[in-house]
C-alpha positions in Angstrom: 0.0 0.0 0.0 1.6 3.3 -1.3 0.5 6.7 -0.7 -0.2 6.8 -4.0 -4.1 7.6 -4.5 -4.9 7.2 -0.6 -6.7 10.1 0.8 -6.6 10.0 4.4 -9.0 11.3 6.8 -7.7 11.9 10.9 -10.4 11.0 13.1 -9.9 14.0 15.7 -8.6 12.1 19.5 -10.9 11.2 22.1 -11.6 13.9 24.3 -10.1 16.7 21.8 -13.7 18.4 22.7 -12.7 18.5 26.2 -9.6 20.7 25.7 -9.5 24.5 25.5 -10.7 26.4 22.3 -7.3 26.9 20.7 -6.2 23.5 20.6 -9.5 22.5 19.2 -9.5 25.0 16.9 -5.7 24.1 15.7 -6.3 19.9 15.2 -9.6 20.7 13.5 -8.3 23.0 10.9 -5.6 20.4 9.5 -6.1 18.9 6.7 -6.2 15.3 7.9 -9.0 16.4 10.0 -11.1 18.4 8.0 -10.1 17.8 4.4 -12.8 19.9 2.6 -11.4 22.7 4.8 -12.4 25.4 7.9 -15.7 25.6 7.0 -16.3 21.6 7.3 -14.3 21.5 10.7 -16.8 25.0 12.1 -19.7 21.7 11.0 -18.0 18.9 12.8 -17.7 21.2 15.6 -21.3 22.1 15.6 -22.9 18.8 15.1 -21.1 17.8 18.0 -22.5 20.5 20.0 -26.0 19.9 18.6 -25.7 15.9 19.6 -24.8 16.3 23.0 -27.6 19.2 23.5 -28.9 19.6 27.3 -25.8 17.3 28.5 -23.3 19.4 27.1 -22.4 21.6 30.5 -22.5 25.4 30.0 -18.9 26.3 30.2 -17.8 23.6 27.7 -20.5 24.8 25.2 -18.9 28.4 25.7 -15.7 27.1 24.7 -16.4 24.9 21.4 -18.5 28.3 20.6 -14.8 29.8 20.9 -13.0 27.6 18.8 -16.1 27.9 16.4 -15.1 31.1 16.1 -11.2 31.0 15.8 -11.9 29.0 12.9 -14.8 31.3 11.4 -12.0 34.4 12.1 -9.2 32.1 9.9 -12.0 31.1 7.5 -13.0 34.7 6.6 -9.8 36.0 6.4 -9.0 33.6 3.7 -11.7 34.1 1.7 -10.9 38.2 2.2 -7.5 37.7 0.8 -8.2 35.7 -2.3 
């Protein structure tokens, strides 16, 4: 098996949405992770906030909102500069 052709996708780490905003932000934006880009990685982020509704505690919604919005900030500024 070469790496010829073979188009990985990382599954992000158990318990990455337990750590802070910035580090979420960072492993979701790679490639690996989110191949179609920042605007698919802001969607995995969501969905996960959407499937673990009421048990998600307030604090931790507060920060995947943050990282949400790291990667919204990166996102627009590429799309500004092209």
């Amino acid at each position: 098996m070469g790496s010829h052709g073979d188009h990985r996708v990382d599954v992000p780490s158990e318990g990455l949405y337990t750590k802070d905003a910035a580090t979420i932000a960072r492993v979701m934006a790679r490639k690996g992770v989110s191949p179609k880009g920042l605007g698919s990685a802001i969607r995995m982020i969501q969905f996960f906030i959407n499937r673990a509704g009421k048990g998600l505690s307030p604090a931790r919604r507060r920060e995947l909102e943050r990282a949400k919005r790291i990667l919204q900030t990166r996102h627009n500024k590429i799309r500004t500069a092209q």
